[in-house]
Structure formats: C-alpha cells, structure tokens
N, C-alpha and C positions, 0 to 999 in steps of 0.2 A: 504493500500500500504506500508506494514512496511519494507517490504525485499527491497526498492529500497534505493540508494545511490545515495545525493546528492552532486553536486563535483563544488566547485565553483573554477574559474581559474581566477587568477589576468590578465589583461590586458598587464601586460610586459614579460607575457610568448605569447604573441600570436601575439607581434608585426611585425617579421618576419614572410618570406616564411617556414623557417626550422624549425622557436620555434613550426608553429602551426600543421607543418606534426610529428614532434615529440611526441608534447603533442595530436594529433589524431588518431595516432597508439596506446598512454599508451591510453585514451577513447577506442578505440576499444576491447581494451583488459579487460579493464573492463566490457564495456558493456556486453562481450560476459558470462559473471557468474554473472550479475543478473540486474535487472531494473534499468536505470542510467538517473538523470536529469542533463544538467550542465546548470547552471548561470557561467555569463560570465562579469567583467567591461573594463576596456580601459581607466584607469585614465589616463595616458603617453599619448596616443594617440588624447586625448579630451585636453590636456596639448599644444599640439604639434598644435594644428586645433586652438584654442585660440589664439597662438600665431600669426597663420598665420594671424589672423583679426585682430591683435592688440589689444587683448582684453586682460589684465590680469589674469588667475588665481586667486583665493582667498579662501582659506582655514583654516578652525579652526581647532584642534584636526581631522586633518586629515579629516575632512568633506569637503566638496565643500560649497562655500556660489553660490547660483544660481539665476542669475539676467535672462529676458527674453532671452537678446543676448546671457547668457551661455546658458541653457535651448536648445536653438535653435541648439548649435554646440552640444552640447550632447547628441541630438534624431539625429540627424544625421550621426555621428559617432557610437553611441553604438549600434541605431535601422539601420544602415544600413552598412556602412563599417566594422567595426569588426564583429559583428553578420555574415554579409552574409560572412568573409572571413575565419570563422570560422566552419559554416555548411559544406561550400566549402569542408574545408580540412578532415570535416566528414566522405563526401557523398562519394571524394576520399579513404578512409576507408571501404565501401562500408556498412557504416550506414548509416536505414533512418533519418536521421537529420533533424529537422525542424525549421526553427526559428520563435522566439517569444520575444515578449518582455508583461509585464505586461497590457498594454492596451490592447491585445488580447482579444477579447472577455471579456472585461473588470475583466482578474481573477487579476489583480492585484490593485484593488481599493484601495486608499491611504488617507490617510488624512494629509495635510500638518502638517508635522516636528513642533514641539513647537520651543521655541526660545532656542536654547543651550547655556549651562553654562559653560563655558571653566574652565579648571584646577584653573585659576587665579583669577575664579570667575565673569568675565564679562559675559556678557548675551547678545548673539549676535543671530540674527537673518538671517538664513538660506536661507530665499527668496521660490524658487520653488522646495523646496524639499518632499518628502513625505515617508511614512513611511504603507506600505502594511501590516498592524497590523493582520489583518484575510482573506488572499489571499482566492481565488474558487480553490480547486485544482481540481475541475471537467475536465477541461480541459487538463488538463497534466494527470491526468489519463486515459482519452479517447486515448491520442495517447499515452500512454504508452501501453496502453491493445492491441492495431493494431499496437505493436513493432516497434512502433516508438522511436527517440531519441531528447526528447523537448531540445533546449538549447535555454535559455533565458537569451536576455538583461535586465539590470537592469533600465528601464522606470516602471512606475506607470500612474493611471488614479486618478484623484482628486474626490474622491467620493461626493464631496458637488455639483458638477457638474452632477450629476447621479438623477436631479429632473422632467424632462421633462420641464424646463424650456424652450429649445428652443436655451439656448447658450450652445456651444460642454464645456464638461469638459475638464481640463488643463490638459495637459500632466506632471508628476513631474519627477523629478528627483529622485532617489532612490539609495541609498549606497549599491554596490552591496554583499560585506556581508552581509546586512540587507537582501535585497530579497530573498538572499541564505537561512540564518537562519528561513526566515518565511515559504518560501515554505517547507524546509524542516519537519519544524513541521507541515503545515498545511496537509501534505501527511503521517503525522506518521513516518514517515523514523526513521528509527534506528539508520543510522549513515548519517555523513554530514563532508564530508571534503574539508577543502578551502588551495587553492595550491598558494603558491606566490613566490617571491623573497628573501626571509628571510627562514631559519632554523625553525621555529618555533617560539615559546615565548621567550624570552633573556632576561636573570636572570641581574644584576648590574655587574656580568664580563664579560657579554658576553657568554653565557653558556647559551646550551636549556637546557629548562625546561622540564624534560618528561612527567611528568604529573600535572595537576591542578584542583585541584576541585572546586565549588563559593566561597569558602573560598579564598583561594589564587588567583583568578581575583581579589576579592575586594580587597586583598593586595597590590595586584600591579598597580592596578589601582588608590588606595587611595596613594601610596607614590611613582606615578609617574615615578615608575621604567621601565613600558613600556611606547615606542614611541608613538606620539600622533597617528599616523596612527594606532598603535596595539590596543590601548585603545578601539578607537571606534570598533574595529571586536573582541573584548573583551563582548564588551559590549552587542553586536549582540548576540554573543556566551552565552553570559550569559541569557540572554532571552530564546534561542533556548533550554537550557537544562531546564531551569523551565517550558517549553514549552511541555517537554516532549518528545524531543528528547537526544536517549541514551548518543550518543559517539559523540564528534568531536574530528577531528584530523586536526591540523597547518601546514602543512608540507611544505616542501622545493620543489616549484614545477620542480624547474628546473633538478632535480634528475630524473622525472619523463620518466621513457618508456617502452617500451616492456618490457625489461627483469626486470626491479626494478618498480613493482607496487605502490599504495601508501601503505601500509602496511611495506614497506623497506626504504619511505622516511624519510631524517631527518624530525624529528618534535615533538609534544605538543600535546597529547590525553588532551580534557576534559570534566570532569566527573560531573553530578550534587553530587557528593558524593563519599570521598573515596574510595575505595576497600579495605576488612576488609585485617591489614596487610599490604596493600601500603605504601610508601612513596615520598609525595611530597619535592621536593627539594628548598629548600628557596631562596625565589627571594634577 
C-alpha cells in the first residue's frame, strides 16, 4: 500500500462546525488522487471534558500522564465525539468514511508506554498509555481496497491482555502522532503528513525550518530548541522515517483547503537523509 497518504489532523483544527467542513473539503480533495488514511486527536477537546469533571490535566513533554478517570474521558471523547463529528463532516463530502479507532478488530495492539524521561531528566510514569509498536494494517487495507476512507482515533488495545485469560484487555491511550507515525509505516506509505496549529518546526527565532533530516531532530531535540509538544511528534517522526517511511511533512493545518492542498502549506518536510545538495537551515 505504498501510494497511500497518511494525514494526521490535530484536534484544534476540528473543534468547530466550520474548522471540520473546511479541513473535509481539503480531505476530499485529497482523497480524490490517491488512497488516504486520516488519524485524528482532540487534545483541547479531552482538555475541555477534564475540566468539566474536575479532573486536572497532566502532562510531560507534551504527553498526557493517564490515570483510569482520564482514560475514561478520552475513549469517550476521541472514540466517540470527535471521531463520529469528524466522519460526519466526511460523509457530508460525500466520502465513504469510517471510523475507527485502534481496538478495532484489535489492529492497534499496544504495549504500555515505558516510564518517560523528561528533558530535566526525571522519570515519570505515564499511567494508561501505550504505544502501537507493530499495528495489523490488515484492516485498513481491506477498507481501503472497497474505497473506503479509514479515519482513526488515537485509542490502542493493551496487548498483555490478548491471552485468553478471561479478563477484557485495557483500553490505552495513545499519542496521536505516535499512531499516525506507526500506521503509516506499518502500510509502507510513502509519505505521512501531520497538520496542526503551528507552521511547522520553529528554528530559536521563530523561523520554519524547511527541511530536517535525523541529524537535525537530534539537534533540536538535544538542545531543546523545540516545544515540549514538538519534541515528542519529533520523536514519533523520527521512528517513522527509520521505519521506512519516505517523506513527512509538519505543516500548518489551518492553511488547509480546497484551493491550497498540503503541498502549499506552510511547513517542515522530513527526511531520513539529506538530498545530495540540500540545505538544512540551522535551528
């Protein structure tokens, strides 16, 4: 499945009626030249449902730390409000949209997240998170091939739970870069583009970066010159291409529509390796 593109869309592009008919029109117009998955998160949205319960947020380097009661509002939110208000604005598009999230027929089996090591060197532990290291992409290619359009939540299934024991495995949580980045390699995809609120990578004045190859992630990841949020979809990214996937592109989603595809948006290609003759610009 190497000619499909995968497209992840941040969560604060689809919190409105208008952000998610806008970015369903730019989708349609993708989908219509060639095989398209989209992953989809809802941080703001899961932010906003938290608070309603009284429950804090808590986040490291831009992770979620996930206790039962978050857990609970975030299969709820990503697997059911965002997810279905996003097919929605699909199917108005008059693609077949499907939703899904990683428990699906269990393609998204995960193994709980190790305990992460912050910038600062503290070793915090994440709770119900997981990490969909070698997803099935059987599934998403079945309804790719009956031209279908998979858009999947970022949930996972806790593969230690997958013994016949008798007790259901856990639902995790899952960094929705992360599930973008795995799918996309586990389908061979060529290229994988994640659309958000940011321009792309952001050099120390503020300045995208056009292009980066592992060399310059480790750069800027080692001297902290990206946001803790970009770090970790850095670091997604950085797997994704030793992964064996070609291209990714950062781009600025909200640029996103009919007439300016992603290929016009602002943003950050990158590459597991230069282009002989490129230049990367220094963070």
């Amino acid at each position: 499945m190497t000619g499909a593109l995968v497209l992840k869309l941040g969560g604060e592009l689809l919190e409105s009626l208008d952000g998610r008919s806008r970015i369903a029109a730019a989708v349609a117009s993708l989908a219509a030249t060639r095989p398209l998955v989209v992953v989809h998160g809802g941080g703001r949205a899961v932010d906003a449902a938290l608070d309603r319960q009284g429950i804090s947020p808590r986040k490291i380097d831009g992770l979620r730390i996930t206790d039962g009661a978050t857990l609970d509002v975030v299969v709820s939110v990503l697997g059911g409000q965002a997810n279905i208000h996003l097919v929605a604005a699909l199917v108005g598009q008059g693609l077949s949209a499907v939703g899904l999230t990683g428990v699906d027929a269990g393609f998204g089996r995960a193994a709980r997240t190790a305990a992460h090591r912050t910038s600062t060197g503290e070793v915090v532990d994440l709770g119900l998170v997981g990490d969909p290291a070698d997803p099935d992409p059987s599934l998403i290619e079945l309804l790719l091939a009956h031209g279908h359009l998979p858009v999947v939540a970022s949930l996972g299934l806790e593969s230690d739970g997958m013994t016949g024991s008798g007790v259901p495995p856990r639902v995790l949580n899952v960094n929705a870069d992360v599930m973008a980045c795995r799918i996309a390699a586990a389908l061979g995809a060529a290229d994988l583009v994640i659309a958000g609120a940011t321009p792309g990578v952001l050099d120390q004045s503020g300045r995208t970066v056009a292009e980066l190859d592992l060399a310059g992630i480790d750069a800027l990841v080692a001297d902290l010159t990206a946001s803790a949020g970009m770090i970790a979809k850095l670091l997604a990214c950085r797997t994704a291409l030793a992964d064996g996937v070609a291209s990714i592109r950062i781009v600025d989603g909200r640029s996103l529509d009919v007439r300016h595809g992603v290929e016009a948006a602002p943003g950050t290609t990158l590459l597991a390796r230069k282009e002989a003759g490129a230049t990367v610009p220094a963070a």
